[in-house]
C-alpha positions in Angstrom: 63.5 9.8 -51.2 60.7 12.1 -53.0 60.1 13.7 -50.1 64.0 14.8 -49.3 64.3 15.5 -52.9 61.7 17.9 -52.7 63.2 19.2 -49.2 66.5 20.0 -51.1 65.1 21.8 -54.3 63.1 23.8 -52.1 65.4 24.6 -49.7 68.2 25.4 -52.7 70.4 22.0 -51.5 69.6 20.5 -54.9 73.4 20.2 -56.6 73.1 19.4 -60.2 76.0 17.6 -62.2 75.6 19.3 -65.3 77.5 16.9 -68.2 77.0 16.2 -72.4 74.3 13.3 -71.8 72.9 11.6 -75.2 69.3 11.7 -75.3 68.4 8.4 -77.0 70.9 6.8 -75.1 68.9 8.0 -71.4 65.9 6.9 -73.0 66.6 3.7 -73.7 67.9 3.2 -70.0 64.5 4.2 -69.0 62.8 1.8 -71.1 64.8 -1.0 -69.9 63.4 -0.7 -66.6 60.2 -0.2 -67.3 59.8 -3.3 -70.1 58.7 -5.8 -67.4 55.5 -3.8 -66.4 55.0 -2.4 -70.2 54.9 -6.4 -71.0 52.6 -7.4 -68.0 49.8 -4.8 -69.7 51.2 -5.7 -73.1 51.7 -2.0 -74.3 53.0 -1.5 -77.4 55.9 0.9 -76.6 57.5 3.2 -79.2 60.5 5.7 -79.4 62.1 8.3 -81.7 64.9 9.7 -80.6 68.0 9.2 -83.0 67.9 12.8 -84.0 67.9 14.6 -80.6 71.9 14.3 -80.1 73.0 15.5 -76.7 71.6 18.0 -74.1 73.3 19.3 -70.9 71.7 18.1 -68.0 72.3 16.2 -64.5 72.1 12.6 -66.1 71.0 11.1 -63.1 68.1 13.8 -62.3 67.1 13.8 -66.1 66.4 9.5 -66.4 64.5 10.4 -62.9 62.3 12.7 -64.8 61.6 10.2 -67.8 61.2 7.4 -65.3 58.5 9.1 -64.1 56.8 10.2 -66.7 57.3 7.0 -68.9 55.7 5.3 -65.9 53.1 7.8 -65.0 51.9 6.6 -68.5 52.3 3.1 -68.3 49.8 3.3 -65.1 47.2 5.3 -66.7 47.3 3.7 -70.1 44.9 0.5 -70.4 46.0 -3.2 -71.4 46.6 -3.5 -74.8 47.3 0.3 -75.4 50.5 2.6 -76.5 53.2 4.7 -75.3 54.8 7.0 -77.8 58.5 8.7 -76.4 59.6 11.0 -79.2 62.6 13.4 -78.7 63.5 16.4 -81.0 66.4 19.0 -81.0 65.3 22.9 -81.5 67.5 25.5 -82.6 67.3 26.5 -78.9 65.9 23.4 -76.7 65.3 19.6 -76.7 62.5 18.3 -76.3 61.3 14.8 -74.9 57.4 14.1 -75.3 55.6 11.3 -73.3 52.4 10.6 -75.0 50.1 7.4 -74.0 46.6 6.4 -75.3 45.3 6.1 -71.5 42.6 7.7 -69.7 43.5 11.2 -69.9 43.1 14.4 -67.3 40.4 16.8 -67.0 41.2 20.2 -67.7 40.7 21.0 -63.7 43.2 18.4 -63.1 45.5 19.8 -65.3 46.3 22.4 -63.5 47.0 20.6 -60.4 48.9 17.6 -61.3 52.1 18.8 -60.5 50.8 20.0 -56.7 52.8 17.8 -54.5 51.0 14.8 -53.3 47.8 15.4 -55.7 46.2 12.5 -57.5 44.1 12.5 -60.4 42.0 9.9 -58.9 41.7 10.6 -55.3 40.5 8.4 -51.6 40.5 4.5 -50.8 38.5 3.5 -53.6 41.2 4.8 -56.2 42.7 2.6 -58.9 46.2 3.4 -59.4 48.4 4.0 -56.9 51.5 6.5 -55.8 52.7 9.5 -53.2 51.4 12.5 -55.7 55.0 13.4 -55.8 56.5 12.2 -59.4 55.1 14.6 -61.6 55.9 17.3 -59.0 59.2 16.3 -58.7 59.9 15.8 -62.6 58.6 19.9 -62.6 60.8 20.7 -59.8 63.8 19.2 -61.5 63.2 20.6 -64.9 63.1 23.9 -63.4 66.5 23.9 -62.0 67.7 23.0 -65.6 66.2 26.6 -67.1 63.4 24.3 -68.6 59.8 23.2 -67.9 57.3 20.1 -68.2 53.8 21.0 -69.8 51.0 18.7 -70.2 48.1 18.6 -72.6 45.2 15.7 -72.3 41.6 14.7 -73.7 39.6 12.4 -71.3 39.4 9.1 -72.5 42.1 10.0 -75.4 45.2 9.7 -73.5 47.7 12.5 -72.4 51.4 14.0 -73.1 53.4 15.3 -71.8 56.7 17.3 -72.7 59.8 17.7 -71.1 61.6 20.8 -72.5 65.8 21.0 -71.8 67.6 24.4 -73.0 70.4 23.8 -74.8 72.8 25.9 -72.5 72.4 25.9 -69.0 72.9 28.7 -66.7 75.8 28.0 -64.2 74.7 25.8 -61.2 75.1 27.8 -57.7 77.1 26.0 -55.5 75.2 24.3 -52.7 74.8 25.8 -49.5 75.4 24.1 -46.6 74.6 26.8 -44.4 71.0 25.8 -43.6 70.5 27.2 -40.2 71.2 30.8 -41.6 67.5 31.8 -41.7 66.8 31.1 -38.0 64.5 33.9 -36.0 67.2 35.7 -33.8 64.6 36.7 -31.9 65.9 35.6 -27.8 62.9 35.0 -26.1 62.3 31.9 -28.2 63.9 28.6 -26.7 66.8 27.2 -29.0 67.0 24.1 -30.3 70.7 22.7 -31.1 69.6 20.2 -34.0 72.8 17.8 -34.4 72.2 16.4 -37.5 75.3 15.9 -40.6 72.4 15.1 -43.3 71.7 18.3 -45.4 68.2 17.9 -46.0 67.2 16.2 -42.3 68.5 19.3 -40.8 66.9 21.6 -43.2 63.6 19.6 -42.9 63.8 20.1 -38.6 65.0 23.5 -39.1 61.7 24.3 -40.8 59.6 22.5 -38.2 61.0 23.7 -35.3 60.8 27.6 -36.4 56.9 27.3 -37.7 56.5 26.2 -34.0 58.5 29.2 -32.6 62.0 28.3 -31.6 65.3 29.5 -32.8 67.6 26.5 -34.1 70.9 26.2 -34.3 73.0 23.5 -36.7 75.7 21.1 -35.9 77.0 18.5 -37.9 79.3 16.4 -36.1 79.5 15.1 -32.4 82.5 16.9 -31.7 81.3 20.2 -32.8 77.4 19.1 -30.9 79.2 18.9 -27.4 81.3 22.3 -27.9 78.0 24.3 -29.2 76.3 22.3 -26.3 78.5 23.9 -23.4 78.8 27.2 -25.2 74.9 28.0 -26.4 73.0 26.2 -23.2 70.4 25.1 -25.6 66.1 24.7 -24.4 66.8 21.0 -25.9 68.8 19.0 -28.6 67.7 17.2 -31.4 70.1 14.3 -32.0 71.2 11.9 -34.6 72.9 8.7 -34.2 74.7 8.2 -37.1 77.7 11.1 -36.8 80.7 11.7 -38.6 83.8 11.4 -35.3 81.7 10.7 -33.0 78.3 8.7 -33.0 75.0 9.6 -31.5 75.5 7.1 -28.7 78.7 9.1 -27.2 77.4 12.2 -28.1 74.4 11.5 -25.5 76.5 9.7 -22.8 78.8 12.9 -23.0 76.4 15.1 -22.7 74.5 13.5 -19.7 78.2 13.3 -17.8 78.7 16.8 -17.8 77.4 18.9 -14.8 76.4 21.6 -17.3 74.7 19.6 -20.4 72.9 16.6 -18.2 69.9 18.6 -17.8 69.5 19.8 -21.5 66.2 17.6 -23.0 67.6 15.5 -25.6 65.2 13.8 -28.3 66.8 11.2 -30.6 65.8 11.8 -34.5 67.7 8.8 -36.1 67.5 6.1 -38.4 68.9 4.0 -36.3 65.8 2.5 -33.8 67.1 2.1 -30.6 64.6 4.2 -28.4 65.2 1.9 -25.4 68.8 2.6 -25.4 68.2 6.4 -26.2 66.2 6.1 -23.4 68.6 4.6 -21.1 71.2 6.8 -21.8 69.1 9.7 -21.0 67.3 10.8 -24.3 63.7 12.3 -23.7 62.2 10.4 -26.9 62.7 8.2 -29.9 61.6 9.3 -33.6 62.8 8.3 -36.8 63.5 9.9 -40.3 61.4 9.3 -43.1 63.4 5.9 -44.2 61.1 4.5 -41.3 64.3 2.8 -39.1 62.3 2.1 -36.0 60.1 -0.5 -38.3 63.7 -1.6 -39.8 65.3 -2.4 -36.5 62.5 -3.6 -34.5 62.5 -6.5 -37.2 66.0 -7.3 -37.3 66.3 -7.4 -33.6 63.0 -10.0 -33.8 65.8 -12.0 -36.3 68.0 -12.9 -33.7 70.8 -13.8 -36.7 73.4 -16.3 -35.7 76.4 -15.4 -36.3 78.9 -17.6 -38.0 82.1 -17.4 -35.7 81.2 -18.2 -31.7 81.3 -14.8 -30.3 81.2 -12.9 -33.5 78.6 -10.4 -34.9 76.5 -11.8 -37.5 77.8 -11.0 -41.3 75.4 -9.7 -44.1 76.7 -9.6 -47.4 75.5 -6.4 -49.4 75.6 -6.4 -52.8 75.1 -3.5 -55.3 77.1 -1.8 -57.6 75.3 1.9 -56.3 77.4 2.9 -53.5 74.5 4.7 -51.5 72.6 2.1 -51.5 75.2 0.0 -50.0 75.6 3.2 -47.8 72.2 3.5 -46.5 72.3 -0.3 -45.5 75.5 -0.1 -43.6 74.5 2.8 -41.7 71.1 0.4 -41.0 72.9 -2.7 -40.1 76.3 -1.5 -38.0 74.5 0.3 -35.1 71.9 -2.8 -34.8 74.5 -5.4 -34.3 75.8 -6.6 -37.6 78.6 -7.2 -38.9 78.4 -5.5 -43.2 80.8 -6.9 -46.1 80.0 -5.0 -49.2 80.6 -5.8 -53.3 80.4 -3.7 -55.7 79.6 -5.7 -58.1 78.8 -9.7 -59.0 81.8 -10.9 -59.3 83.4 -9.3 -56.1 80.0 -10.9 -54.3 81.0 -14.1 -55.6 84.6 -13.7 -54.8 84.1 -12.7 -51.2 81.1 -15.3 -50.7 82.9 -18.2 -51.7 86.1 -17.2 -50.0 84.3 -16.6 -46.6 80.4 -17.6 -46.7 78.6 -14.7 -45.1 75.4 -15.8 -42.9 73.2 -13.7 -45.1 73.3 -11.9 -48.6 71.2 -8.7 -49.2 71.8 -8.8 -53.0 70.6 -6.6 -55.7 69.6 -7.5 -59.4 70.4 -4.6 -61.5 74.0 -4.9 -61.7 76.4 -4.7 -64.9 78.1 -7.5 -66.3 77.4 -9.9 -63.8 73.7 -9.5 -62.6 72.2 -10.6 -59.6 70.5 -13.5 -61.2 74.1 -15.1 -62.1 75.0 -14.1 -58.4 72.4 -16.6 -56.9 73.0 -19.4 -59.6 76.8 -19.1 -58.6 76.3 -19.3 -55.0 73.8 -22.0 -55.3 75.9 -24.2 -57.0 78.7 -24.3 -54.4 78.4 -26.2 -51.7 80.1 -23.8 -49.4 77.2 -21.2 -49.9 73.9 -23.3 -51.0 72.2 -23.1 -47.9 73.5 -19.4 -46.9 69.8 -17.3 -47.4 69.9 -14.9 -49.9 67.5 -11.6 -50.0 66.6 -9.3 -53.1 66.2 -5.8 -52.2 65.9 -4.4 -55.9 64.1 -1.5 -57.4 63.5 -3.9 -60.4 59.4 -4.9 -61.5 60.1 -8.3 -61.7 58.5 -10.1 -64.4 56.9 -13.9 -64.0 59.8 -15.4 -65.6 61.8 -13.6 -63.1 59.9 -14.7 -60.6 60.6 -18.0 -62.1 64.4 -18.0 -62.2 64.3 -17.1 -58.7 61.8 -19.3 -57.3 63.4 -21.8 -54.5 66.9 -19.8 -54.5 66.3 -16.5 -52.6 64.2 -16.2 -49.0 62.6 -13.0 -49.6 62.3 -10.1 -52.5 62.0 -6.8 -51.4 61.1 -4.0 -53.8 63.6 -0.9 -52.7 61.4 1.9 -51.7 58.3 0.1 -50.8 60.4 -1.5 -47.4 61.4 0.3 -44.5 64.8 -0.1 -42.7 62.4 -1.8 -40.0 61.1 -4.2 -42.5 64.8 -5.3 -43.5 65.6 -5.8 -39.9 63.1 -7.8 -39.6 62.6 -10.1 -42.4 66.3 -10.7 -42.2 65.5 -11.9 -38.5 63.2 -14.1 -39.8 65.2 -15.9 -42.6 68.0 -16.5 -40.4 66.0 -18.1 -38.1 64.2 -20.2 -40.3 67.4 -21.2 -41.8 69.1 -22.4 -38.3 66.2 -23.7 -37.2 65.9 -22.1 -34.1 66.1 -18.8 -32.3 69.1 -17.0 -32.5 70.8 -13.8 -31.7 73.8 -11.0 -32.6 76.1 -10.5 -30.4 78.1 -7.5 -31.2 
């Protein structure tokens, strides 16, 4: 996600949602989900912020930025120590400083901290760990408000940092979609038709395929794919499954139909990780996007779920309140054979579970009003849904007594961004199976 954030700032996709947010109110989000790791290093954690008010900002993009730096110094700040948040309004700005008593930077690190994918403590042997991409990120963001992040550090003192907002923010450009626009027109080079509907995966293979020497062309549905097809003879096509009108899958058996397309090289770029049936329907190769599908599906097809109704696709319950996350999972878990319910919320989960039990629940704990943990203790206690296996995929640091609550309800816990749609796939597999007893398999 760091990396197609990064993607989008550079390649000016980034759209910001500029709104009134109340500072102290963002912070405090922040801190909630950080309190379970500042208690497992018990860190004394303070914060000022009463007299800030409001900034304009992207709320989502500005609690990314103090997420990361509230946690950059909860990793570098020994057991026992402090983090200080204090935010203050200038005539001007606000600003938001991060300070922690931890190790502190160099001064040649200073100046390279917010290099993508640099880390202050560098090879195997380093302590803390991390993609090098938060702080870079934070700076990327903050520059696309009109403001900056600036650090100042004493090794073996601790560090802080400030996040500095203006207090009016120049009109956001509206996104361009045209990404393609900047392709070399230059006719000797092959063309690539890149069928792609995802802004910042097309951007991403544009770049690629140009530094290598071929001109690229864009198109983001299957419909428009076969029409540029027939009309641009492309060298080859890059091709993603998951389209808007028309999936991957037709766009490919199409394509190979027609006298005048079957010959054009077709490489699959999808998160969906079916390279044998790419294969089979003609595609030259199999690669997957960054959210690492081929892992994801691979394991889910090891599952072998059964499904609950005799001839049916197996149903997986998803449950979180943030619709792209129950976005990315449904484009995961539809092309690999599953049949997706999704809630919104707890109580809708409940609802739906209890009304007709699902043969799996994906479930998330960071949910208003009624959380995850009350989801689990509800569906535990009815009979119609005690056995049905229950997985966390959460972004939460879950604490022992967490852990605790937990312990003997749910199959597996998953921290969301550390698993792969591969590794989904294939755990689920596994806890299906378990549960049955013996091997089974979808059958849509």
């Amino acid at each position: 996600n760091d990396i197609l954030d990064l993607a989008k700032v550079e390649a000016g996709q980034m759209e910001l949602r500029i709104q009134e947010v109340p500072v102290e109110q963002v912070i405090g989000q922040a801190l909630e989900l950080v309190e379970p790791l500042v208690a497992e290093k018990h860190l004394t954690i303070r914060s000022e912020a009463s007299s800030a008010g409001v900034v304009l900002a992207d709320a989502g993009k500005l609690k990314q930025m103090l997420l990361n730096l509230i946690s950059n110094a909860i990793k570098f700040t020994a057991e026992g120590g402090t983090v200080t948040i204090t935010a203050r309004r200038l005539p001007s700005a606000v600003e938001i400083a991060v300070a922690d008593t931890g190790i502190g930077i160099s001064d040649a690190d200073q100046v390279k901290i917010f290099m993508e994918f640099h880390q202050v403590d560098p090879g195997p042997g380093r302590r803390q760990q991390g993609t090098g991409l938060g702080l870079a990120l934070t700076r990327r963001f903050a520059l696309l408000h009109g403001g900056d992040v600036r650090v100042t550090s004493k090794v073996g003192e601790g560090s802080v940092f400030t996040l500095r907002l203006p207090l009016q923010v120049a009109a956001v450009a509206p996104v361009d979609e045209k990404v393609d626009s900047a392709a070399a027109a230059d006719p000797s080079r092959p063309l690539v038709l890149i069928i792609e509907d995802d802004i910042a995966a097309a951007e991403l293979l544009t770049r690629q395929l140009q530094a290598a020497g071929f001109r690229t062309h864009v198109a983001r549905t299957g419909t428009e794919a076969i029409a540029k097809a027939r009309s641009m003879h492309p060298a080859a096509i890059t091709l993603d499954i998951l389209l808007p009108e028309l999936d991957g899958w037709e766009v490919i058996t199409r394509l190979k139909r027609e006298e005048e397309t079957s010959s054009i090289p077709v490489v699959v770029v999808s998160v969906v990780d079916n390279p044998e049936l790419g294969k089979a329907l003609g595609a030259l190769d199999y690669f997957v996007k960054p959210v690492d599908g081929k892992l994801l599906v691979d394991r889910l097809n090891r599952l072998r779920l059964k499904p609950s109704v005799e001839g049916g696709a197996t149903r997986v319950m998803v449950v979180d309140d943030e619709p792209a996350n129950r976005h990315w999972l449904l484009r995961i878990l539809e092309p690999a054979g599953f049949e997706v319910v999704e809630a919104s919320g707890g109580r809708e989960a409940i609802d739906l579970a209890k009304a007709r039990p699902p043969d799996l629940v994906l479930l998330d704990l960071m949910m208003p009003e009624v959380t995850g943990f009350d989801v689990v203790e509800a569906l535990r206690a009815d009979p119609k849904t005690s056995q049905t296996p229950i997985m966390i995929l959460t972004a939460r640091h879950l604490s022992e007594a967490d852990k605790r609550h937990l312990n003997g309800h749910v199959s597996t816990i998953l921290s969301r961004g550390s698993v792969g749609a591969a590794d989904l796939l294939g755990l689920l597999q596994q806890v299906v199976e378990k549960a049955n007893g013996k091997p089974v398999g979808t059958t849509k």
